[in-house]
C-alpha positions in Angstrom: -11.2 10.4 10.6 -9.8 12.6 13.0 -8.4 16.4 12.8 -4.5 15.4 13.2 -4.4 12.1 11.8 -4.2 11.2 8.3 -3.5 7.6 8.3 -3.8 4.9 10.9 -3.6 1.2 11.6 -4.2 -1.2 14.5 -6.8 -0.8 17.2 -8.6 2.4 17.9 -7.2 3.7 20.8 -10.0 5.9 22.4 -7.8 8.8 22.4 -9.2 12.2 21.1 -7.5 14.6 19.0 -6.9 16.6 22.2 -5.4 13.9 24.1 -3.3 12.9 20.9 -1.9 16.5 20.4 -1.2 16.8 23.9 1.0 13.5 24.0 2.6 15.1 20.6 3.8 17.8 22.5 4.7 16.8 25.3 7.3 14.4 22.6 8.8 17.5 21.3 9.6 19.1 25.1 10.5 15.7 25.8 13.1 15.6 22.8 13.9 19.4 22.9 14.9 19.4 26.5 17.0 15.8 26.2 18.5 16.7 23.4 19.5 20.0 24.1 17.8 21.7 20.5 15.0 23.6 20.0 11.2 22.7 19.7 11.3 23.7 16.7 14.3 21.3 15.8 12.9 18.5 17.8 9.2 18.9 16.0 11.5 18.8 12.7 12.9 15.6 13.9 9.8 13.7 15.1 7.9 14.9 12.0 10.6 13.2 10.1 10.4 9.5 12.5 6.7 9.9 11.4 7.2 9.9 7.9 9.7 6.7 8.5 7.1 5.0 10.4 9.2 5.5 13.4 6.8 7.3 15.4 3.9 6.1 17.1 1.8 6.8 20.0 0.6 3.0 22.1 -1.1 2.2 25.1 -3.9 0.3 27.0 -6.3 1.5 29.1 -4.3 2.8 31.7 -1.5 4.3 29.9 -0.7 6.0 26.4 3.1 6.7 25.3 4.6 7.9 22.3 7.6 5.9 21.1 10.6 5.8 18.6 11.0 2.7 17.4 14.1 1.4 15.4 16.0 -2.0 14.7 17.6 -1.7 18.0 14.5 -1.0 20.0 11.8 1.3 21.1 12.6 4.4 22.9 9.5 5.8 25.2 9.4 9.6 24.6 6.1 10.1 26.9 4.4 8.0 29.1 1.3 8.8 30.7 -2.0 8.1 32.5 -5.0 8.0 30.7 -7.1 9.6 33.5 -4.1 12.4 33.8 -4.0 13.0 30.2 -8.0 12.7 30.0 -8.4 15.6 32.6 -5.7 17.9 30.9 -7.2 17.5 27.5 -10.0 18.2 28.9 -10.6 20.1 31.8 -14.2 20.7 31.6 -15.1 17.2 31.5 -16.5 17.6 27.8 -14.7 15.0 25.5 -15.3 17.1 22.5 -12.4 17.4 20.2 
């Protein structure tokens, strides 16, 4: 199982634990700076959408997002490549964790 992530369901995704805590966060800029709050405050409020099941991070093979997803809908926090978010994970080419 990996470093981050204590329970899981669905497909694997092929993302590493670098990839994963990169697209967690870039959520918490993402909420921080469009919500006006701290990253503190925003990592507060996603941990909390986690623990509701709200939370979750999708994608196919050329993208992987993290969402918020209520009654009403699904809100994409982060949207990007997976070659993008492969080479900032990691730069060296090496897909250690």
């Amino acid at each position: 199982m990996s470093e981050y992530v204590k329970a899981r369901w669905g497909s694997p995704s092929g993302l590493t634990d670098r990839e994963r805590s990169l697209l967690c966060y870039l959520a918490v800029r993402s909420v921080a700076e469009n919500f006006g709050i701290t990253e503190e405050e925003a990592a507060d409020h996603l941990d909390e959408g986690g623990r509701r099941e709200m939370v979750h991070i999708r994608g196919d093979q050329r993208h992987a997002m993290v969402t918020f997803d209520t009654d009403s809908g699904s809100t994409v926090l982060v949207d990007a490549e997976r070659v993008a978010l492969r080479r900032l994970a990691h730069p060296t080419g090496q897909l250690d964790n």
